[in-house]
TITORLO-823749 format. One record per atom (N, C-alpha, C, O): atom name; residue in three letters; x, y, z. Coordinates in Angstrom, 2 decimals. Each point is the difference from the previous one (the first is absolute). Example, Ala and Ser with C-alpha at 12.3 -4.5 7.8 and 13.67 -1.06 7.14 Angstrom:
REM residues 2
ZAMAR:atom:rest:X:Y:Z
ZAMAR:N:ALA:13.19:-5.69:7.80;
ZAMAR:CA:ALA:-0.89:1.19:0.00;
ZAMAR:C:ALA:0.90:1.20:0.00;
ZAMAR:O:ALA:1.04:-0.02:0.66;
ZAMAR:N:SER:-1.39:1.07:-1.38;
ZAMAR:CA:SER:0.82:1.19:0.06;
ZAMAR:C:SER:-0.77:1.09:0.73;
ZAMAR:O:SER:0.51:1.11:0.17;
***
This chain:
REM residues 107
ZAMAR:atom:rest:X:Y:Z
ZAMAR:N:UNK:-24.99:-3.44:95.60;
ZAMAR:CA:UNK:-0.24:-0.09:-1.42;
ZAMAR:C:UNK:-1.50:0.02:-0.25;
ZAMAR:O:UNK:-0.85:-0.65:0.61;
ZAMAR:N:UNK:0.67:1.55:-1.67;
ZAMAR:CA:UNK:-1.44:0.51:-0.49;
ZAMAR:C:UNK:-0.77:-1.15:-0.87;
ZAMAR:O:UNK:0.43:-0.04:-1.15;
ZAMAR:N:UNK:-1.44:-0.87:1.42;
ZAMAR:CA:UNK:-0.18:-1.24:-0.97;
ZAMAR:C:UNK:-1.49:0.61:-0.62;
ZAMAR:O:UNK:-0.86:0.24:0.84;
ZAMAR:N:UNK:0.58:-0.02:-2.03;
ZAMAR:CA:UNK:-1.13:0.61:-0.77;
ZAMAR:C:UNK:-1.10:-1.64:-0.35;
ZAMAR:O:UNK:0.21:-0.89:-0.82;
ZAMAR:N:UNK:-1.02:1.00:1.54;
ZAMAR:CA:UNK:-1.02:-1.11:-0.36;
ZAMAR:C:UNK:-0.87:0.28:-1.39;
ZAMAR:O:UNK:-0.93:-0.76:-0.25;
ZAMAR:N:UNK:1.23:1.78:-0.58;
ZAMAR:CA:UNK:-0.67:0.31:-1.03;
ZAMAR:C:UNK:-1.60:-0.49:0.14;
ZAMAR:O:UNK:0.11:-1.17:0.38;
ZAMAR:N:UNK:-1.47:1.46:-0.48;
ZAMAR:CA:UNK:-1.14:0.10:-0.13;
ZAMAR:C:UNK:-0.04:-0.93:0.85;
ZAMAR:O:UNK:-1.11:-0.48:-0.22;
ZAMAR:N:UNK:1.59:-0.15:1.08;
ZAMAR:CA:UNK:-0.53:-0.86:0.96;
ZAMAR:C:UNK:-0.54:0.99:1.47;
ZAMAR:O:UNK:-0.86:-0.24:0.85;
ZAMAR:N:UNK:1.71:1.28:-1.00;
ZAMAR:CA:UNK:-0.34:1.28:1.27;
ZAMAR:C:UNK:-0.91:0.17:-0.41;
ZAMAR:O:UNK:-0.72:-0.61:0.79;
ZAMAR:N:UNK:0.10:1.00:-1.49;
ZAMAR:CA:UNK:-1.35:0.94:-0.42;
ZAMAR:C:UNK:-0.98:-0.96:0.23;
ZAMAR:O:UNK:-0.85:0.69:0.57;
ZAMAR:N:UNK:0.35:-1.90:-0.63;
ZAMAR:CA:UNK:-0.86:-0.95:-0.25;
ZAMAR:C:UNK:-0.22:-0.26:1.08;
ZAMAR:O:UNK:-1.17:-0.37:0.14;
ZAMAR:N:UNK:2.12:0.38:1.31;
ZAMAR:CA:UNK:-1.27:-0.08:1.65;
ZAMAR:C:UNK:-0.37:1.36:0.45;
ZAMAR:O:UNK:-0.50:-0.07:1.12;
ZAMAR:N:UNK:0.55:1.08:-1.50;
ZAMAR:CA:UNK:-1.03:1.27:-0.18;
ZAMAR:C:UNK:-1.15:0.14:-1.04;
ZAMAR:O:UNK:-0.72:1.00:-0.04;
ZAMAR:N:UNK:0.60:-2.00:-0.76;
ZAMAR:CA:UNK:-1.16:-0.12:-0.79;
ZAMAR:C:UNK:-1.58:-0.77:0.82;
ZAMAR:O:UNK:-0.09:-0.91:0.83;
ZAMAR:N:UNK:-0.63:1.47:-1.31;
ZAMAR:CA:UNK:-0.82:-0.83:0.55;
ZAMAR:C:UNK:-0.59:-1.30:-1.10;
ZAMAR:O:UNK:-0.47:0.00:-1.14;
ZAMAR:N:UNK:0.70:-0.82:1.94;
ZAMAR:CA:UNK:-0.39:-1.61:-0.92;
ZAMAR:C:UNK:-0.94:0.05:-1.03;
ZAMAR:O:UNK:0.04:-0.91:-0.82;
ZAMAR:N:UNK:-1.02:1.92:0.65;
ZAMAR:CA:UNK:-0.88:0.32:-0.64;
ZAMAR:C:UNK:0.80:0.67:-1.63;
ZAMAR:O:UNK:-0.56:-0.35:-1.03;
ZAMAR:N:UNK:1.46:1.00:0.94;
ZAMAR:CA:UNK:0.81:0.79:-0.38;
ZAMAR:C:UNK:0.85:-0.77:-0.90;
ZAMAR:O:UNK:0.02:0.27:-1.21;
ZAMAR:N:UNK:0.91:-1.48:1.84;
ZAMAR:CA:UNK:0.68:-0.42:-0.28;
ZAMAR:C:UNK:-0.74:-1.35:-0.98;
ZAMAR:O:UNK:0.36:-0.60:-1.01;
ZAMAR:N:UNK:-1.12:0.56:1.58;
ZAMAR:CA:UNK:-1.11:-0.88:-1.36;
ZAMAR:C:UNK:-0.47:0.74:-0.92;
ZAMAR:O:UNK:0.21:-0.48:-1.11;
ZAMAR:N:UNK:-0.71:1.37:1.09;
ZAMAR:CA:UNK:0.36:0.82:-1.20;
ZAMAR:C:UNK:0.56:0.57:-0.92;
ZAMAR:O:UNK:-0.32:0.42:-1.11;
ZAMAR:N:UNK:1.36:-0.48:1.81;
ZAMAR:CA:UNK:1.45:-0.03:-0.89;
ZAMAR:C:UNK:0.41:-1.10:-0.87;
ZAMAR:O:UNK:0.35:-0.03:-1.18;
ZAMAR:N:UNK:-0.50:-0.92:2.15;
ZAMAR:CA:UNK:0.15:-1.32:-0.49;
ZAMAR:C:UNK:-0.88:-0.55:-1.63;
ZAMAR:O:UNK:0.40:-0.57:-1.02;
ZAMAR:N:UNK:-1.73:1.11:1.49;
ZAMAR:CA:UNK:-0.88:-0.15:-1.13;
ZAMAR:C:UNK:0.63:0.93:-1.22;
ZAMAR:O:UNK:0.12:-0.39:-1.16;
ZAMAR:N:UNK:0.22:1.55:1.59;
ZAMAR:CA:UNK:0.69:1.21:-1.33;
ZAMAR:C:UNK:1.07:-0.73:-0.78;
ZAMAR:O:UNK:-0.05:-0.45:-1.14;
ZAMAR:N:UNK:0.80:0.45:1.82;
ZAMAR:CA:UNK:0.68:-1.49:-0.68;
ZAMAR:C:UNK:0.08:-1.30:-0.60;
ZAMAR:O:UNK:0.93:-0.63:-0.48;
ZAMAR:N:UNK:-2.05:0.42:0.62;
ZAMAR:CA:UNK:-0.03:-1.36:-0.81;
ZAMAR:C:UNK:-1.05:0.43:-1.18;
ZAMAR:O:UNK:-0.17:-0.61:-1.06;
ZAMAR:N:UNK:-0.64:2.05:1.56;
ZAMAR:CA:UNK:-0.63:0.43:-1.61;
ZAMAR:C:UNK:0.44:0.62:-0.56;
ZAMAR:O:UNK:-0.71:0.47:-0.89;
ZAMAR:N:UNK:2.42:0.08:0.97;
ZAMAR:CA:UNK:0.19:0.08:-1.10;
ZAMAR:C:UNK:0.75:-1.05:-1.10;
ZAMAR:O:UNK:0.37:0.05:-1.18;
ZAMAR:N:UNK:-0.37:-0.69:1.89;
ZAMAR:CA:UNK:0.84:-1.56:-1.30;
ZAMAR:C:UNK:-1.36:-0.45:-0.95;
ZAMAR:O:UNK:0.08:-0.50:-1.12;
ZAMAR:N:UNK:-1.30:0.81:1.84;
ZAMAR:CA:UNK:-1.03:-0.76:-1.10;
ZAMAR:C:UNK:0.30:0.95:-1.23;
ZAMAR:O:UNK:0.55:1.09:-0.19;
ZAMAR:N:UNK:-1.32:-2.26:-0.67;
ZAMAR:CA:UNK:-0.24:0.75:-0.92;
ZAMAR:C:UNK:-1.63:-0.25:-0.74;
ZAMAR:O:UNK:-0.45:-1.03:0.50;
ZAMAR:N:UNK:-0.28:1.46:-1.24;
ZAMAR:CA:UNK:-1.15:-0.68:-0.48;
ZAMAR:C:UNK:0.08:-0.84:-0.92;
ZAMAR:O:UNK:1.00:-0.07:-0.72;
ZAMAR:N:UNK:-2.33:-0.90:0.57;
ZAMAR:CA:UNK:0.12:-0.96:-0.77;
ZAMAR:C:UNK:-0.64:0.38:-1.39;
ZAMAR:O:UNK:-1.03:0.55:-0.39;
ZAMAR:N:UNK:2.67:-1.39:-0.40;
ZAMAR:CA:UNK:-0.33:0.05:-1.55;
ZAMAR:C:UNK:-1.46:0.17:-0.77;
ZAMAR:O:UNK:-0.89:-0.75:0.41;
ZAMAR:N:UNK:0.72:1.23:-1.00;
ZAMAR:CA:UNK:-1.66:-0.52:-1.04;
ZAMAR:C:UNK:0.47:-0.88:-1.10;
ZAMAR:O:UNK:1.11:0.40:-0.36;
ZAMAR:N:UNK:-1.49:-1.40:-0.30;
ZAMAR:CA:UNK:0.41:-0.58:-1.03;
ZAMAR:C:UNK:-1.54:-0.28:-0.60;
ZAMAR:O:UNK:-1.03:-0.44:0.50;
ZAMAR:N:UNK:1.44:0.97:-1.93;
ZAMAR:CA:UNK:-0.98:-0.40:-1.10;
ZAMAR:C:UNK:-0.19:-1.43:-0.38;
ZAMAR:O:UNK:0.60:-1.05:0.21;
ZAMAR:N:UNK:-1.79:1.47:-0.94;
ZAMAR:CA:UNK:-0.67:-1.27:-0.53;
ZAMAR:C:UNK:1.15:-1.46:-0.87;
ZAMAR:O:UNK:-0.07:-1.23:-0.05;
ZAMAR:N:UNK:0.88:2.15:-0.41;
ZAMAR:CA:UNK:1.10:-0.42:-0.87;
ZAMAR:C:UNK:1.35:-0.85:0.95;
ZAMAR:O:UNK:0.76:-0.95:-0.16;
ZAMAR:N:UNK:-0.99:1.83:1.04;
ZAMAR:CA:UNK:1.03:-0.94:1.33;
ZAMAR:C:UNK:-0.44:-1.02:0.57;
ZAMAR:O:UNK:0.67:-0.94:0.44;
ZAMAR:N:UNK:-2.00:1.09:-0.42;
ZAMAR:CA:UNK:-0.24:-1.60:0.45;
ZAMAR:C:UNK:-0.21:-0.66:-0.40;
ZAMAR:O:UNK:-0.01:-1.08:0.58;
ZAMAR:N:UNK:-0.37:1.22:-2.11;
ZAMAR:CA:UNK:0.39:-1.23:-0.75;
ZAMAR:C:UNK:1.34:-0.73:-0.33;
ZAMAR:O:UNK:0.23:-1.17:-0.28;
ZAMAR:N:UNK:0.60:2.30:0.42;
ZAMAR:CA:UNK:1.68:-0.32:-0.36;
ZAMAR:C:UNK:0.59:-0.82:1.59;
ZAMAR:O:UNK:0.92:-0.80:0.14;
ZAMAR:N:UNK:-1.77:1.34:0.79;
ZAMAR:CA:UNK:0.23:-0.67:1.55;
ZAMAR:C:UNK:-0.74:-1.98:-0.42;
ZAMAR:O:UNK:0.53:-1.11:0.11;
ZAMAR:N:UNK:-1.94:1.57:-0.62;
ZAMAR:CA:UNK:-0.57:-1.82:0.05;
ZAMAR:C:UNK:1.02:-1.06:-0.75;
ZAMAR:O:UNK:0.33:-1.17:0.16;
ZAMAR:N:UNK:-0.03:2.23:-1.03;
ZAMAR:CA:UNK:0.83:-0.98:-1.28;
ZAMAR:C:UNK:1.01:-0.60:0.60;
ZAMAR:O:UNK:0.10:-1.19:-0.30;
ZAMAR:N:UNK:0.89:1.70:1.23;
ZAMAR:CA:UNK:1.04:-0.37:0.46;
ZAMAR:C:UNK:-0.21:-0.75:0.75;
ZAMAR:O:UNK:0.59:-1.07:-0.14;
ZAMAR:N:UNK:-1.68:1.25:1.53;
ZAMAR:CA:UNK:-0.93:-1.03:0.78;
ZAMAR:C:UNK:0.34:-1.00:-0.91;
ZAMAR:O:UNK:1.10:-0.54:-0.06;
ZAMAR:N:UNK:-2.48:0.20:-0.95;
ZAMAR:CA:UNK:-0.14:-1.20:-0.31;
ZAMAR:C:UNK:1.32:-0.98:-1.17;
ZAMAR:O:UNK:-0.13:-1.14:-0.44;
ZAMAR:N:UNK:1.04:1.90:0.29;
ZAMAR:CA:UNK:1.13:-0.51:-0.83;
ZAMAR:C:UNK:0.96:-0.50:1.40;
ZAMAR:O:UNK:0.46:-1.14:-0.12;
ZAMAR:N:UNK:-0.12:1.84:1.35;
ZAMAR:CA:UNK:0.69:-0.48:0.39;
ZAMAR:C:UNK:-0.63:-1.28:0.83;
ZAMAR:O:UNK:0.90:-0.71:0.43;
ZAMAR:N:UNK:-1.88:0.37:-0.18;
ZAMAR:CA:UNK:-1.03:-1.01:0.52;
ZAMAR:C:UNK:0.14:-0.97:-1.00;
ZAMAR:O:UNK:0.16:-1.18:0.31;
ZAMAR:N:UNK:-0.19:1.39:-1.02;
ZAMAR:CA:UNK:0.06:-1.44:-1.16;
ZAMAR:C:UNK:1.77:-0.66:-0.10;
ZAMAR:O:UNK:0.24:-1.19:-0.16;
ZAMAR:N:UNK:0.44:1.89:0.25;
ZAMAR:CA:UNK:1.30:-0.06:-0.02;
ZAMAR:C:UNK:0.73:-0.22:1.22;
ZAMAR:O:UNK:1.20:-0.26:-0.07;
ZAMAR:N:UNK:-1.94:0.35:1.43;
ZAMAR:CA:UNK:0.50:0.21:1.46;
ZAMAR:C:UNK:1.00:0.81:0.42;
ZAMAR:O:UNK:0.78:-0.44:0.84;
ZAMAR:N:UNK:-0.63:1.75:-1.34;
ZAMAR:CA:UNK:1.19:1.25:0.14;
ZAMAR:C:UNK:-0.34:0.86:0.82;
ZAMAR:O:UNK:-1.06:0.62:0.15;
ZAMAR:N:UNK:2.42:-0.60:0.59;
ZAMAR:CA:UNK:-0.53:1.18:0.85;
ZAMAR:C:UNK:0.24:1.04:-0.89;
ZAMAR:O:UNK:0.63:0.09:-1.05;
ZAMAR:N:UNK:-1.73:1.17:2.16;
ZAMAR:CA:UNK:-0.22:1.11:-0.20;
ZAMAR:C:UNK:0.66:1.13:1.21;
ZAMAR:O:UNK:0.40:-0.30:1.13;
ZAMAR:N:UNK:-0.43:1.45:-1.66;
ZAMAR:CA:UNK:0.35:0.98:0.76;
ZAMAR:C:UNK:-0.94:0.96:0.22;
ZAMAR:O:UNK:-0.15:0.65:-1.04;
ZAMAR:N:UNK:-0.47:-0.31:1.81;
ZAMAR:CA:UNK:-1.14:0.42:0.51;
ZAMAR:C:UNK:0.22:1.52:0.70;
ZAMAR:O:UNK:0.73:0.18:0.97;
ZAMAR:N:UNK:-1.51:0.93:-1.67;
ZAMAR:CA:UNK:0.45:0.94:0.98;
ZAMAR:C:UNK:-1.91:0.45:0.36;
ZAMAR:O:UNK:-0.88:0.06:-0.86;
ZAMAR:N:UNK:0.71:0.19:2.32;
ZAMAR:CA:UNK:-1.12:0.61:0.02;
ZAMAR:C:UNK:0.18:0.80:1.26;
ZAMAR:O:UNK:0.93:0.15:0.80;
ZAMAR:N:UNK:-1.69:0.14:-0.86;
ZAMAR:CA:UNK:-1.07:1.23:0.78;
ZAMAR:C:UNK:0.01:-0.21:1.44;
ZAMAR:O:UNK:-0.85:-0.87:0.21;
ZAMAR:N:UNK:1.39:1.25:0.93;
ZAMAR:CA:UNK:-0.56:-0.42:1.55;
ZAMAR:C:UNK:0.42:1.08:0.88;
ZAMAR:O:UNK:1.05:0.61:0.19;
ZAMAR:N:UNK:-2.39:-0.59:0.33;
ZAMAR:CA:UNK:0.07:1.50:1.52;
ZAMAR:C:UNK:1.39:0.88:-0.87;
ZAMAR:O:UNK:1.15:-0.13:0.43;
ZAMAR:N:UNK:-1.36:0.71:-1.27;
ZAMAR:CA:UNK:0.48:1.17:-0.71;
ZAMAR:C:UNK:1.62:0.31:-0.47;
ZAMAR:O:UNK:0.74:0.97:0.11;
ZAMAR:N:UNK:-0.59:-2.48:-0.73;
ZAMAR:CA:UNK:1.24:-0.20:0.19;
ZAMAR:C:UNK:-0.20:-1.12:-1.34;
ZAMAR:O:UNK:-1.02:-0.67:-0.13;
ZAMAR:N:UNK:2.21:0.63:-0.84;
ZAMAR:CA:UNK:0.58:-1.18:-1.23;
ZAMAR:C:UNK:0.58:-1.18:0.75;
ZAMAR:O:UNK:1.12:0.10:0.50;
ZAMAR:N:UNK:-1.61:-0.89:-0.43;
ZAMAR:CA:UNK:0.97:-1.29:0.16;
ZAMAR:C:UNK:-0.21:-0.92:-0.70;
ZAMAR:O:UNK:-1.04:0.02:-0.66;
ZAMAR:N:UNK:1.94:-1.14:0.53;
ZAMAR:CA:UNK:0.30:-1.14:-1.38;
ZAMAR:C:UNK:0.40:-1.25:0.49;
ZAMAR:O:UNK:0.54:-0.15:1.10;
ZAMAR:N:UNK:-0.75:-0.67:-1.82;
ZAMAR:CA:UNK:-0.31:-0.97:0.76;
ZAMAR:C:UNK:0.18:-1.34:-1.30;
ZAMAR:O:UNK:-0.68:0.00:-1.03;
ZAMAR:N:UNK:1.55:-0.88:1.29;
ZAMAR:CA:UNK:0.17:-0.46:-1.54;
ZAMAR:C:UNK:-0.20:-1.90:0.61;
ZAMAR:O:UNK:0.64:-0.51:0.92;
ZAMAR:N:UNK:-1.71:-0.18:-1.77;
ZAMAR:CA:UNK:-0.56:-1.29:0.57;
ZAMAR:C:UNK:-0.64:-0.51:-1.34;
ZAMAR:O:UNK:0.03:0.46:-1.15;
ZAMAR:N:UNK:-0.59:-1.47:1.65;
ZAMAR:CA:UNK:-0.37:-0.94:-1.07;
ZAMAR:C:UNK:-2.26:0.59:0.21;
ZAMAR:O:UNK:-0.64:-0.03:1.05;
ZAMAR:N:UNK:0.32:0.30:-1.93;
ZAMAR:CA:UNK:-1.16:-0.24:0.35;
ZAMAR:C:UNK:-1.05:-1.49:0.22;
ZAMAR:O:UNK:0.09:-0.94:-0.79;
ZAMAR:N:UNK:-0.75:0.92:1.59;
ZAMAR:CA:UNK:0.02:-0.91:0.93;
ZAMAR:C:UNK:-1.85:-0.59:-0.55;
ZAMAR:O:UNK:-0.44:-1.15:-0.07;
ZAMAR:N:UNK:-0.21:2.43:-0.21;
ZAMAR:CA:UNK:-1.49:-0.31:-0.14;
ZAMAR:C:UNK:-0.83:1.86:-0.05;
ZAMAR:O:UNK:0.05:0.66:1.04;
ZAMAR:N:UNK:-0.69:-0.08:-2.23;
ZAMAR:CA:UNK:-1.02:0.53:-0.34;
ZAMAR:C:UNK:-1.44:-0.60:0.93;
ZAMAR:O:UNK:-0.64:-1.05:-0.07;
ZAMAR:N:UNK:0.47:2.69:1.24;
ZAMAR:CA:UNK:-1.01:-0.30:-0.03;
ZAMAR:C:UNK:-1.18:0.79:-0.71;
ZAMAR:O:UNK:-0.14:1.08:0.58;
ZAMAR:N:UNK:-0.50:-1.19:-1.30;
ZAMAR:CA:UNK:-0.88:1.12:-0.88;
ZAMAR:C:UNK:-1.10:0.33:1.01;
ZAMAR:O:UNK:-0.87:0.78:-0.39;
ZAMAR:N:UNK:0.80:-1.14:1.31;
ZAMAR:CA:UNK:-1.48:0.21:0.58;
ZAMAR:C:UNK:0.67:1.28:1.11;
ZAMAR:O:UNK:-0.61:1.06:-0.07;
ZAMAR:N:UNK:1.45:-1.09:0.77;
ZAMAR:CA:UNK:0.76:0.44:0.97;
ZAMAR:C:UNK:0.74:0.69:-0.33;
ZAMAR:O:UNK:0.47:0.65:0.93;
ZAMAR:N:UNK:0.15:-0.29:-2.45;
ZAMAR:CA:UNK:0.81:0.83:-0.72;
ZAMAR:C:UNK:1.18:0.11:0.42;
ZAMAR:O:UNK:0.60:1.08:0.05;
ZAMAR:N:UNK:-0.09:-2.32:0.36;
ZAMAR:CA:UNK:1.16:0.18:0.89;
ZAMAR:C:UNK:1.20:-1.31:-0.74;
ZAMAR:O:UNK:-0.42:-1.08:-0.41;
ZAMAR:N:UNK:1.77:1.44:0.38;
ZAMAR:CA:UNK:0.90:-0.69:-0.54;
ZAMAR:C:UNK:0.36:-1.20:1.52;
ZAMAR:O:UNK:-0.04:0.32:1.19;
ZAMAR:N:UNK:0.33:-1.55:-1.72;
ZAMAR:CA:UNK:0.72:-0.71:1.32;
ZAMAR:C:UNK:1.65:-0.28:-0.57;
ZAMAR:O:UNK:0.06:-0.49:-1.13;
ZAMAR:N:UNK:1.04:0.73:1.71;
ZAMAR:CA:UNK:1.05:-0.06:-0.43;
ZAMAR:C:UNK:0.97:-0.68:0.76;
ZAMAR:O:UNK:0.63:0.57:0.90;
ZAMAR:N:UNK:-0.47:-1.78:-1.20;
ZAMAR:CA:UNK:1.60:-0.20:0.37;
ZAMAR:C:UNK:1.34:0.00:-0.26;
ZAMAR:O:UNK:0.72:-0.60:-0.80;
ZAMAR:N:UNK:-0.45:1.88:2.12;
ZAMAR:CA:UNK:1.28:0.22:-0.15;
ZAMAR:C:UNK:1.22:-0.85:-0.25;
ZAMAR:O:UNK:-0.05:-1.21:0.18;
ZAMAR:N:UNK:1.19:1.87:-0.60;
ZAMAR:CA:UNK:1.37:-1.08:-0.48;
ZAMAR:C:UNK:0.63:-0.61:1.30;
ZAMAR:O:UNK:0.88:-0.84:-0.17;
ZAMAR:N:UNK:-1.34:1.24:1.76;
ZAMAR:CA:UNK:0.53:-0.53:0.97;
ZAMAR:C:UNK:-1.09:-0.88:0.68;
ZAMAR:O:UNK:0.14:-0.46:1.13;
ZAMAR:N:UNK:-1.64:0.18:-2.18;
ZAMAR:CA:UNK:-1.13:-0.76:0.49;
ZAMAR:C:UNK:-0.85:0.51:0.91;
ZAMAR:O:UNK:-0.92:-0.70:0.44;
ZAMAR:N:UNK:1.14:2.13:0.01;
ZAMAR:CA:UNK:-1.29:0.47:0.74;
ZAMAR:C:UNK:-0.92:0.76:-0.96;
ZAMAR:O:UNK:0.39:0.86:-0.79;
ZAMAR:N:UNK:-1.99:-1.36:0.98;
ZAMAR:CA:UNK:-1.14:0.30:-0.65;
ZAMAR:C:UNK:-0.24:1.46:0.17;
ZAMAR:O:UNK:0.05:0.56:1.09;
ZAMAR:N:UNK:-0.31:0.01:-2.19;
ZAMAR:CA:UNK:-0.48:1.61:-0.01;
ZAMAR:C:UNK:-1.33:0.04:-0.81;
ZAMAR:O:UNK:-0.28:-0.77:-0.91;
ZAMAR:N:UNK:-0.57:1.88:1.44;
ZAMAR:CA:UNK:-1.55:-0.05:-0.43;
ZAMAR:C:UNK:0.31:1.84:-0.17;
ZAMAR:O:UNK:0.42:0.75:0.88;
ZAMAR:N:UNK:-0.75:-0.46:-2.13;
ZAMAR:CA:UNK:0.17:1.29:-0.86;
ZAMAR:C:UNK:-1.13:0.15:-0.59;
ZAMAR:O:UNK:-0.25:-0.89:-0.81;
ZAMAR:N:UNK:-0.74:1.92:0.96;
ZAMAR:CA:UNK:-1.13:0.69:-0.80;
ZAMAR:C:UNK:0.28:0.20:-1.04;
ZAMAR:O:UNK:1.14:0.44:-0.03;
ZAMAR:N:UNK:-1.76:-0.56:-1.35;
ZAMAR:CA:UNK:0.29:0.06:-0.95;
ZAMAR:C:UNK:0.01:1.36:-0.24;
ZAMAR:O:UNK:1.03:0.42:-0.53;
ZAMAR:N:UNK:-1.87:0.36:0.77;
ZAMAR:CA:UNK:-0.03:1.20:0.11;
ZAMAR:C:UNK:1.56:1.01:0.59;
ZAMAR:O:UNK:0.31:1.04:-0.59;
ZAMAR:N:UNK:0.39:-1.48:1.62;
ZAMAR:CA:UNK:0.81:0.19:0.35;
ZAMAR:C:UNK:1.44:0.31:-0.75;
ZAMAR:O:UNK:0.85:0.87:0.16;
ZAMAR:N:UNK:-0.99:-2.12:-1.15;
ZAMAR:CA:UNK:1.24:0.09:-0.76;
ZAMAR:C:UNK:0.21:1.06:-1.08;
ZAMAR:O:UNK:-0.91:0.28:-0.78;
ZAMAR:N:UNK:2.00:0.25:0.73;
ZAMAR:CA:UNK:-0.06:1.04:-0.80;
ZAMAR:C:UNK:1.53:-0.37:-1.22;
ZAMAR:O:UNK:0.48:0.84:-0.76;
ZAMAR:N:UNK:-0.01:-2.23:0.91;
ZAMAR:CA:UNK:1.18:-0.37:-0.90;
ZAMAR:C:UNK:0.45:-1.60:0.19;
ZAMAR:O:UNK:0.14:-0.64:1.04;
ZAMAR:N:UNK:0.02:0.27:-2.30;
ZAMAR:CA:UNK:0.44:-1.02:0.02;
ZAMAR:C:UNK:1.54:-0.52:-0.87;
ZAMAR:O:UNK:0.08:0.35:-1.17;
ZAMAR:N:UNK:0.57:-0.80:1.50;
ZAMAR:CA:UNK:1.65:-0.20:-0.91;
ZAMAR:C:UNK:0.18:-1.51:-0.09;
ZAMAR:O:UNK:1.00:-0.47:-0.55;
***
């Protein structure tokens, strides 16, 4: 009986060099680039910042990382303005540190 290893044959005639390259082709094409948001978005982004901070609500967070959307929904934790960076704790209590710059949505 004939057993077909599908693309697993082809891959020890590659040379390792090859097959990392491939590897890389693949994972660029899932990126995508990052959003631009106007002047007007980040004010509609601070507002929500500082309303849900006064109120202690979480947020839902979508930003920007190595070329890819991910979200992320926590309590904000502490603004740092100097460092431009969000500190967030998550709803299962692990701390997340987000560039402000980074974020491109908030819910």
């Amino acid at each position: 009986m004939l057993r077909d290893r599908g693309s697993i044959k082809w891959v020890s005639m590659m040379l390792p060099e090859h097959v990392e390259l491939l590897k890389e082709y693949h994972e660029s094409l899932d990126k995508v680039k990052k959003p631009v948001l106007d002047e007007q978005n980040y004010e509609e982004l601070n507002e929500m910042i500082c309303a849900a901070m006064e109120e202690n609500k979480p947020l839902q967070f979508s930003f920007y990382q190595r070329g890819k959307i991910k979200e992320l929904t926590g309590h904000i934790h502490y603004v740092d303005a100097l460092k431009q960076e969000l500190r967030i704790k998550s709803l299962s209590d692990e701390k997340h540190i987000i560039q402000l710059d980074d974020i491109v949505g908030i819910k």
